[in-house]
Structures are given as C-alpha cells and as structure tokens.
C-alpha positions in Angstrom: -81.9 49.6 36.2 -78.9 48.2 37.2 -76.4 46.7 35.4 -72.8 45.2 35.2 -70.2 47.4 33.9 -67.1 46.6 32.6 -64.9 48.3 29.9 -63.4 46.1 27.1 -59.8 46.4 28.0 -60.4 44.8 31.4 -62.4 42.1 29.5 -59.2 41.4 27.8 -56.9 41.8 30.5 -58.8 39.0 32.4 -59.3 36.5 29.2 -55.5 37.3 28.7 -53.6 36.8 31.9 -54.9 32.9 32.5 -56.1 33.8 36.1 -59.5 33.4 37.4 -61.2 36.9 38.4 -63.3 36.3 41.3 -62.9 39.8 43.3 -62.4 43.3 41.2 -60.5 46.1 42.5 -60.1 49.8 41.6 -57.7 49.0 38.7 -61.0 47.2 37.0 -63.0 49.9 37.6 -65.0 51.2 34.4 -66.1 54.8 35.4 -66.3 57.2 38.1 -70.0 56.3 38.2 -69.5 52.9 38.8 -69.5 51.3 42.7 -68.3 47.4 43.5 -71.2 45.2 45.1 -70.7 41.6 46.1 -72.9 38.6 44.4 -72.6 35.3 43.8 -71.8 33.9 40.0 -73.6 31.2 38.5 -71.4 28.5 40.1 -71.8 29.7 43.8 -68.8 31.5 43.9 -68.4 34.8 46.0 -67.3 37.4 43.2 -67.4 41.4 43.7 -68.4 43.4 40.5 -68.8 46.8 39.2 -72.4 48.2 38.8 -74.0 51.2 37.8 -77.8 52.4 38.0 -78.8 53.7 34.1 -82.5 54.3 34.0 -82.9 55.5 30.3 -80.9 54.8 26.8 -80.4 58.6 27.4 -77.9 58.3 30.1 -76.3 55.2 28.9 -76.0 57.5 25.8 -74.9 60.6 28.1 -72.3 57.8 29.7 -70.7 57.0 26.2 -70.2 60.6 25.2 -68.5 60.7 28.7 -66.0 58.3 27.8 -65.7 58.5 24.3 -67.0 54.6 23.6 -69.4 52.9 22.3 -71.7 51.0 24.8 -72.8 47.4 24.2 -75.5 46.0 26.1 -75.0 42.4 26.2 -75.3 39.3 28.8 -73.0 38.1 31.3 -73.7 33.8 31.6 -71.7 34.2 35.3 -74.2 36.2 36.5 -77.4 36.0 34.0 -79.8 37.7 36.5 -77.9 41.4 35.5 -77.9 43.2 31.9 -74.0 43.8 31.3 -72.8 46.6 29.5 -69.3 47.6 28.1 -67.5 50.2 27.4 -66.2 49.2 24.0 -62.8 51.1 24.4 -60.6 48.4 22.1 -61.9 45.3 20.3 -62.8 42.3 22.0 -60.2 39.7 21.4 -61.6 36.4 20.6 -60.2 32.8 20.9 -59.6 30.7 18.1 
C-alpha cells in the first residue's frame, strides 16, 4: 500500500515557520525508504510529497524499529485519497 510519510519534527517545522509547504525537499525527507512523487492536494494545488510502499503491519513495524519511533497511521485532509503515517520522533505541537 502506499502511503504519505512524514516524521513529526517536519510536521512541526512546517506548522511552526508560518510558510505554506507546497513542494518537499530532501531536508523533509522521513527515511531512506521514502521517494518524493508529485500530486495534487485537495485544493488543486501542485504539491510533491514523500511516499513509501508498506504492505503489512510487519514492515511498518520493521520501519519503527528502524528509526526508533513509534508509527501513527492517521489521515492527511490535503490529500484524503492516501493513508498518512508518521514517524512520531517528538510530540506533535498543538495550537491553542
């Protein structure tokens, strides 16, 4: 299956820096396993991503060990066609 991958310390990068994160680069990227595709978000805008292809809970499982994080499996509402997971490397700040 795949699936959006982000880590949480990006996530919180991006909510924190008041700019609007249409195209990813290499300092966003999640994993070694992870490759950037372009799609569209759920406004029509051109956006790039990370992705990976997980098939089983075993290898998402296999990619937490990896890393050393937890995995969430969650949805994305820019793009709600994908599963999103994240590498839960720091909390997840929330607004007020």
């Amino acid at each position: 299956m795949e699936c959006i991958i982000s880590r949480s310390s990006v996530i919180n990068k991006c909510n924190e820096d008041g700019e609007f994160h249409l195209l990813f680069t290499d300092k966003e990227k999640p994993c070694e396993e992870a490759y950037l595709k372009e799609l569209l978000d759920s406004d029509g805008n051109k956006c790039s991503r990370y992705f990976i292809d997980l098939d089983t809970i075993t290898e998402l499982d296999k990619l937490s060990e990896k890393y050393d994080t937890d995995a969430l499996v969650t949805k994305n509402l820019d793009f709600p066609e994908y599963t999103a997971l994240i590498l839960y490397d720091e909390e997840i700040k929330q607004e007020d």
